[in-house]
C-alpha positions as CSV (number, residue, x, y, z in Angstrom):
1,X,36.4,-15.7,58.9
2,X,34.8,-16.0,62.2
3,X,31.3,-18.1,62.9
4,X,29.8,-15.2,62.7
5,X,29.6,-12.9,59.4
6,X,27.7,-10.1,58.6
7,X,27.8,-7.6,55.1
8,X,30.1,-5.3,55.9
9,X,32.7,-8.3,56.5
10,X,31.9,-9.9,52.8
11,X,32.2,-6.8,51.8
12,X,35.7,-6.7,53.2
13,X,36.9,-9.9,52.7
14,X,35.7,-9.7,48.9
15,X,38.1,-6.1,48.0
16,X,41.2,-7.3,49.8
17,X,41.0,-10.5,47.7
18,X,40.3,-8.1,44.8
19,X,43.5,-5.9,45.6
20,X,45.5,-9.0,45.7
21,X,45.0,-10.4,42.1
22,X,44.2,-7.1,40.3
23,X,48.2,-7.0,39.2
24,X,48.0,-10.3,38.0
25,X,44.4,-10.4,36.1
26,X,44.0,-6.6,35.2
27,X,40.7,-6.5,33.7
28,X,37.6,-6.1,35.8
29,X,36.1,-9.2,34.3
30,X,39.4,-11.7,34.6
31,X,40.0,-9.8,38.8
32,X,36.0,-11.1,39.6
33,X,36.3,-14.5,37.8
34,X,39.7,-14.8,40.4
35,X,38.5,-13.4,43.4
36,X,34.8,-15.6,43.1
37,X,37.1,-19.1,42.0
38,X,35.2,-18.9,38.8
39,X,37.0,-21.8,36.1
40,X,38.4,-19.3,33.3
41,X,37.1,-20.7,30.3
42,X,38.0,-19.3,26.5
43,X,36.1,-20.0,23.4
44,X,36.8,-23.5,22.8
45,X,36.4,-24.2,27.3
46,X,40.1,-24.4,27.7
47,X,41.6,-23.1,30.8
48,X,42.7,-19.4,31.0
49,X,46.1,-19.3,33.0
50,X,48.0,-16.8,31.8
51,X,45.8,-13.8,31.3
52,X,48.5,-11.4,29.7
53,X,47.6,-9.8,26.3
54,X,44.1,-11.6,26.9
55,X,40.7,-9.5,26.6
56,X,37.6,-10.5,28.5
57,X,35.6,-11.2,25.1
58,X,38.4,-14.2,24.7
59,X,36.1,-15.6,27.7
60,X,33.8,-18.1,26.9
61,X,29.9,-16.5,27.1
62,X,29.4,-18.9,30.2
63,X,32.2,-17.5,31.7
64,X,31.6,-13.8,30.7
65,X,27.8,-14.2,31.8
66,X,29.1,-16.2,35.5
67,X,31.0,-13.6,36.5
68,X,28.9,-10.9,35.4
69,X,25.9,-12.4,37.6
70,X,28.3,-12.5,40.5
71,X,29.4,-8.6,40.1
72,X,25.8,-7.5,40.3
73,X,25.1,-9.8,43.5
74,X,28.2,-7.7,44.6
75,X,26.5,-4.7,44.0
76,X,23.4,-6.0,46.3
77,X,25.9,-6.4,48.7
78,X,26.7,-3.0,48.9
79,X,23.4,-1.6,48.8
80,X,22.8,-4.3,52.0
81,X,26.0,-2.8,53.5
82,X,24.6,1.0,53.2
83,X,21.2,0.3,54.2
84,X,22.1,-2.1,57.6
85,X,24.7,1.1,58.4
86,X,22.1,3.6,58.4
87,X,19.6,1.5,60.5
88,X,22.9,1.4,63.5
89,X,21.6,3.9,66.0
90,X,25.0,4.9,67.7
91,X,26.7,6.3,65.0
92,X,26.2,9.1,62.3
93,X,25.8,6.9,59.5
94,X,27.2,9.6,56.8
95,X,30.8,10.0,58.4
96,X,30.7,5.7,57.1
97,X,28.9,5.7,54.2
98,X,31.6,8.7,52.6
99,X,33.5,5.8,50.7
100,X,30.1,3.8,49.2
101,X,30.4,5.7,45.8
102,X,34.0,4.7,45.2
103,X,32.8,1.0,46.1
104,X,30.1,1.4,44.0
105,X,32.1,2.4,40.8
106,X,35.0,-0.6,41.9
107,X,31.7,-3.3,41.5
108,X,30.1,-1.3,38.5
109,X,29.4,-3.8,36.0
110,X,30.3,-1.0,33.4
111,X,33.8,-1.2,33.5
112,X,34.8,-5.0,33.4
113,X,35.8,-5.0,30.3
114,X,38.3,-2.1,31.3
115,X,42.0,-2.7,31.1
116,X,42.6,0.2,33.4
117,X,40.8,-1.8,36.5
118,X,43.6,-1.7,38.5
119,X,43.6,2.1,38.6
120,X,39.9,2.3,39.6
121,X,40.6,-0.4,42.1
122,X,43.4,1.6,43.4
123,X,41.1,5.0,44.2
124,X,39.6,2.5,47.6
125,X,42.5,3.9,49.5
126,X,43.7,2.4,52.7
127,X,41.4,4.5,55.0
128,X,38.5,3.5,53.1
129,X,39.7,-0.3,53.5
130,X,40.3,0.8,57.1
131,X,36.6,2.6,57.4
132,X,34.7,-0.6,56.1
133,X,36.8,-3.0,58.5
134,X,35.7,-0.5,61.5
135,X,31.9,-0.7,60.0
136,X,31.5,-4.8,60.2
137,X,33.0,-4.4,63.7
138,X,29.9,-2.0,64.6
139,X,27.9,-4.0,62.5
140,X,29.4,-7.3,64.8
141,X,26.7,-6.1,67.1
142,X,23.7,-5.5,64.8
143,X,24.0,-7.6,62.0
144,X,25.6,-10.6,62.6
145,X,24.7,-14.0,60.5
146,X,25.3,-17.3,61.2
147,X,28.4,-18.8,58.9
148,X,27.1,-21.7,56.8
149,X,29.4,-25.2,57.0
150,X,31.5,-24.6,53.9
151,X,32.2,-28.4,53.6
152,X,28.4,-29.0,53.4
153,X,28.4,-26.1,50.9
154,X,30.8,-28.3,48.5
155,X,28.9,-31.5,49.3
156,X,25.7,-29.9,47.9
157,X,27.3,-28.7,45.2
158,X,28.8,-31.9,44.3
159,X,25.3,-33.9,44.7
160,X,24.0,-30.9,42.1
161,X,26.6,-31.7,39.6
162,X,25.7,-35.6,39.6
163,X,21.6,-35.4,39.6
164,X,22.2,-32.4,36.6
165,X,24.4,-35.0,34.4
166,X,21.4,-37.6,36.0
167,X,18.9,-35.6,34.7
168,X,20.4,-34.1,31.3
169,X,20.5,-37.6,30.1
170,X,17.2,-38.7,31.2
171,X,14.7,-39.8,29.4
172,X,12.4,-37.6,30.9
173,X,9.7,-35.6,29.2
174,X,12.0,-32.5,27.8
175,X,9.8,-29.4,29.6
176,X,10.0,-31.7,33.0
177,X,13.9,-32.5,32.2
178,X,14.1,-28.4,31.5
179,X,12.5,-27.6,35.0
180,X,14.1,-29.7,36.9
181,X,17.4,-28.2,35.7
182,X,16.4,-24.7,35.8
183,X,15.8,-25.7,39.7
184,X,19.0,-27.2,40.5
185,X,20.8,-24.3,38.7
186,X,19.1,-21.8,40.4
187,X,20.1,-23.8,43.9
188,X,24.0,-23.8,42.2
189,X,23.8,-20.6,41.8
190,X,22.5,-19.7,45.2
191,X,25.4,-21.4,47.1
192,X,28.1,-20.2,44.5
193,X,26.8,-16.8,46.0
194,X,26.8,-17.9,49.4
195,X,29.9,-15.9,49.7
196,X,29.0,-12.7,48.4
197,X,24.9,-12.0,49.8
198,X,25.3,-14.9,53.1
199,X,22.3,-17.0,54.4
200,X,20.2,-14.3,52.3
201,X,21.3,-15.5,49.2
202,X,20.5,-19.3,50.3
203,X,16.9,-18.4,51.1
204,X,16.2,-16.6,47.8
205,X,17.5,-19.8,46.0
206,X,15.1,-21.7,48.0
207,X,12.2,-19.5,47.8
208,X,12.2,-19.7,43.9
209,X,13.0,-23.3,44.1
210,X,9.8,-23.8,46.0
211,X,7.9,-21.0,44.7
Protein backbone atom coordinates (compact mmCIF):
# COMPACT_ATOMS: atom_id res chain seq x y z
CA UNK A 1 0.00 0.00 0.00
CA UNK A 2 1.23 3.44 -0.76
CA UNK A 3 1.93 6.29 2.15
CA UNK A 4 -1.00 7.50 1.36
CA UNK A 5 -4.53 5.54 1.80
CA UNK A 6 -7.76 6.67 1.59
CA UNK A 7 -11.47 4.35 1.90
CA UNK A 8 -12.00 3.45 -1.28
CA UNK A 9 -8.35 1.69 -1.23
CA UNK A 10 -9.25 -0.31 2.20
CA UNK A 11 -12.03 -1.00 0.68
CA UNK A 12 -10.17 -2.56 -2.14
CA UNK A 13 -7.46 -4.08 -0.62
CA UNK A 14 -9.91 -5.71 2.07
CA UNK A 15 -12.28 -7.80 -1.08
CA UNK A 16 -9.36 -8.94 -3.08
CA UNK A 17 -7.91 -10.43 0.22
CA UNK A 18 -11.50 -11.72 0.68
CA UNK A 19 -11.60 -13.34 -2.94
CA UNK A 20 -8.45 -15.07 -2.23
CA UNK A 21 -9.29 -17.18 0.87
CA UNK A 22 -13.08 -17.59 0.27
CA UNK A 23 -12.21 -21.26 -1.44
CA UNK A 24 -10.32 -22.12 1.35
CA UNK A 25 -12.60 -20.81 4.50
CA UNK A 26 -16.16 -20.83 2.83
CA UNK A 27 -18.17 -19.39 5.47
CA UNK A 28 -18.61 -15.75 5.85
CA UNK A 29 -17.52 -15.89 9.38
CA UNK A 30 -14.12 -18.30 8.96
CA UNK A 31 -13.29 -15.74 5.09
CA UNK A 32 -13.46 -12.37 7.79
CA UNK A 33 -11.51 -14.08 10.68
CA UNK A 34 -8.75 -14.83 7.57
CA UNK A 35 -8.81 -11.84 5.72
CA UNK A 36 -8.59 -9.48 9.35
CA UNK A 37 -5.56 -12.18 10.79
CA UNK A 38 -8.04 -13.00 13.47
CA UNK A 39 -6.40 -16.35 15.72
CA UNK A 40 -9.26 -19.03 14.92
CA UNK A 41 -10.16 -20.30 18.11
CA UNK A 42 -12.78 -23.36 18.75
CA UNK A 43 -14.50 -24.11 22.00
CA UNK A 44 -11.71 -25.33 24.07
CA UNK A 45 -9.13 -22.05 22.38
CA UNK A 46 -7.39 -24.51 20.12
CA UNK A 47 -6.26 -23.34 16.81
CA UNK A 48 -8.71 -23.77 13.77
CA UNK A 49 -6.46 -24.85 10.68
CA UNK A 50 -8.31 -26.91 8.67
CA UNK A 51 -11.73 -25.35 8.41
CA UNK A 52 -13.44 -28.22 6.23
CA UNK A 53 -16.69 -29.73 7.61
CA UNK A 54 -16.29 -26.97 10.40
CA UNK A 55 -19.38 -24.44 11.17
CA UNK A 56 -18.79 -20.97 12.50
CA UNK A 57 -20.72 -21.90 15.92
CA UNK A 58 -17.52 -24.47 16.46
CA UNK A 59 -15.74 -20.89 16.96
CA UNK A 60 -15.13 -19.91 20.30
CA UNK A 61 -17.75 -16.82 21.37
CA UNK A 62 -14.51 -14.53 21.46
CA UNK A 63 -13.78 -15.47 18.15
CA UNK A 64 -17.41 -15.36 16.77
CA UNK A 65 -17.95 -11.92 18.64
CA UNK A 66 -14.04 -10.49 17.11
CA UNK A 67 -14.91 -11.00 13.89
CA UNK A 68 -18.34 -9.99 13.95
CA UNK A 69 -17.19 -6.45 15.41
CA UNK A 70 -14.76 -6.24 12.50
CA UNK A 71 -17.60 -6.97 9.71
CA UNK A 72 -19.71 -4.15 10.99
CA UNK A 73 -16.56 -1.65 11.09
CA UNK A 74 -16.48 -2.94 7.40
CA UNK A 75 -19.80 -1.92 6.84
CA UNK A 76 -18.70 1.81 8.17
CA UNK A 77 -16.30 1.51 5.73
CA UNK A 78 -18.57 1.38 3.00
CA UNK A 79 -21.00 3.86 4.09
CA UNK A 80 -17.47 6.24 4.43
CA UNK A 81 -16.64 5.03 0.82
CA UNK A 82 -20.39 6.13 -0.57
CA UNK A 83 -20.53 9.24 1.26
CA UNK A 84 -16.66 10.73 0.40
CA UNK A 85 -17.82 9.66 -3.50
CA UNK A 86 -20.71 11.74 -3.62
CA UNK A 87 -18.92 14.79 -2.00
CA UNK A 88 -16.17 14.44 -5.46
CA UNK A 89 -17.37 17.19 -7.60
CA UNK A 90 -16.05 15.98 -11.09
CA UNK A 91 -17.79 13.03 -11.46
CA UNK A 92 -21.56 11.84 -11.42
CA UNK A 93 -21.33 10.08 -8.29
CA UNK A 94 -24.27 7.39 -9.38
CA UNK A 95 -22.48 5.83 -12.54
CA UNK A 96 -19.79 4.69 -9.05
CA UNK A 97 -21.96 4.05 -6.46
CA UNK A 98 -24.02 1.27 -8.93
CA UNK A 99 -21.96 -1.64 -7.27
CA UNK A 100 -22.51 -0.40 -3.29
CA UNK A 101 -25.54 -2.69 -2.72
CA UNK A 102 -23.72 -5.87 -3.89
CA UNK A 103 -20.84 -4.62 -1.39
CA UNK A 104 -23.18 -4.07 1.05
CA UNK A 105 -24.82 -7.63 1.06
CA UNK A 106 -20.81 -9.21 0.59
CA UNK A 107 -20.18 -7.30 4.42
CA UNK A 108 -23.78 -7.98 5.67
CA UNK A 109 -23.34 -9.35 8.99
CA UNK A 110 -26.48 -11.53 8.18
CA UNK A 111 -24.95 -14.05 6.25
CA UNK A 112 -21.70 -15.14 8.04
CA UNK A 113 -22.86 -17.96 9.20
CA UNK A 114 -23.70 -18.90 5.43
CA UNK A 115 -21.89 -21.81 3.78
CA UNK A 116 -22.81 -20.42 0.43
CA UNK A 117 -20.37 -17.22 1.00
CA UNK A 118 -18.42 -17.94 -1.71
CA UNK A 119 -21.35 -17.58 -4.16
CA UNK A 120 -22.37 -14.11 -2.72
CA UNK A 121 -18.79 -13.13 -2.77
CA UNK A 122 -18.64 -14.14 -6.36
CA UNK A 123 -21.77 -11.64 -7.61
CA UNK A 124 -18.71 -8.52 -7.03
CA UNK A 125 -17.74 -9.21 -10.58
CA UNK A 126 -14.50 -7.98 -12.01
CA UNK A 127 -15.87 -4.62 -13.26
CA UNK A 128 -17.13 -3.93 -9.96
CA UNK A 129 -13.54 -4.79 -8.56
CA UNK A 130 -12.36 -2.68 -11.56
CA UNK A 131 -15.03 0.38 -10.64
CA UNK A 132 -13.83 0.60 -6.88
CA UNK A 133 -10.03 0.50 -7.88
CA UNK A 134 -10.83 3.56 -10.45
CA UNK A 135 -12.87 5.24 -7.34
CA UNK A 136 -9.71 5.36 -4.70
CA UNK A 137 -7.77 6.72 -7.71
CA UNK A 138 -10.33 9.77 -7.94
CA UNK A 139 -10.57 9.64 -4.42
CA UNK A 140 -6.30 9.85 -4.46
CA UNK A 141 -7.08 13.46 -4.85
CA UNK A 142 -9.83 14.10 -2.36
CA UNK A 143 -9.49 11.87 0.35
CA UNK A 144 -6.22 10.89 0.94
CA UNK A 145 -4.96 9.79 4.68
CA UNK A 146 -1.82 9.59 5.99
CA UNK A 147 -0.58 5.60 6.44
CA UNK A 148 0.12 4.94 10.07
CA UNK A 149 3.79 3.09 10.84
CA UNK A 150 2.58 -0.49 10.95
CA UNK A 151 5.71 -1.52 13.11
CA UNK A 152 4.62 1.12 15.69
CA UNK A 153 1.14 -0.33 15.29
CA UNK A 154 2.55 -3.93 16.50
CA UNK A 155 4.74 -2.29 19.17
CA UNK A 156 1.55 -0.73 20.82
CA UNK A 157 -0.12 -3.66 20.57
CA UNK A 158 2.49 -5.62 22.19
CA UNK A 159 2.96 -2.93 25.21
CA UNK A 160 -1.19 -3.47 25.53
CA UNK A 161 -0.85 -7.17 25.90
CA UNK A 162 1.89 -6.77 28.77
CA UNK A 163 0.21 -3.79 30.99
CA UNK A 164 -3.40 -6.03 30.47
CA UNK A 165 -1.65 -9.29 31.97
CA UNK A 166 0.03 -6.30 34.40
CA UNK A 167 -3.08 -5.17 35.30
CA UNK A 168 -5.39 -8.40 35.38
CA UNK A 169 -3.26 -9.56 38.15
CA UNK A 170 -3.08 -6.53 40.08
CA UNK A 171 -4.03 -6.04 43.19
CA UNK A 172 -5.88 -3.09 42.31
CA UNK A 173 -9.29 -2.14 43.55
CA UNK A 174 -11.56 -4.49 41.05
CA UNK A 175 -13.84 -1.45 39.43
CA UNK A 176 -10.36 0.48 38.90
CA UNK A 177 -8.64 -2.89 37.59
CA UNK A 178 -12.10 -3.24 35.38
CA UNK A 179 -11.57 0.36 33.86
CA UNK A 180 -8.39 0.33 33.18
CA UNK A 181 -8.94 -2.78 31.05
CA UNK A 182 -12.03 -1.67 29.38
CA UNK A 183 -9.49 1.35 28.27
CA UNK A 184 -6.80 -0.62 26.96
CA UNK A 185 -9.25 -2.91 25.13
CA UNK A 186 -10.95 -0.31 23.64
CA UNK A 187 -7.30 1.12 22.36
CA UNK A 188 -6.66 -2.85 21.11
CA UNK A 189 -9.43 -2.69 19.39
CA UNK A 190 -8.94 0.62 17.76
CA UNK A 191 -5.56 -0.36 16.10
CA UNK A 192 -6.76 -4.03 15.25
CA UNK A 193 -9.20 -1.75 13.06
CA UNK A 194 -6.65 0.44 11.97
CA UNK A 195 -6.94 -1.45 8.77
CA UNK A 196 -10.34 -1.41 7.97
CA UNK A 197 -11.75 2.58 9.18
CA UNK A 198 -7.72 4.26 8.91
CA UNK A 199 -6.54 7.18 11.17
CA UNK A 200 -10.46 7.57 11.88
CA UNK A 201 -10.67 4.54 13.74
CA UNK A 202 -7.47 5.59 15.89
CA UNK A 203 -9.15 8.81 16.96
CA UNK A 204 -12.44 7.27 18.04
CA UNK A 205 -10.33 4.81 20.24
CA UNK A 206 -8.74 7.73 21.68
CA UNK A 207 -11.66 9.89 22.11
CA UNK A 208 -13.39 7.24 24.33
CA UNK A 209 -10.25 6.55 26.01
CA UNK A 210 -10.06 10.13 27.10
CA UNK A 211 -13.66 10.89 27.13
Amino acid sequence: MSEKTNPAERLYQILVKAKEVVSKAHSGMFTWGEVFEIELLDHKLNILEDYSGRHPLDLSPTTQMEIVHRVLELNKLVSEVEKTIECIPTIKPERFLKLIPRVRRVVSPVILSSDNFQAILSELSESDMTILEICSELLGNHANEKVADENLLKELIAEIDVQFTKISSSDLSPELRELLLILLETMRQAINEYRIRGIRRLKEGLEKVIG
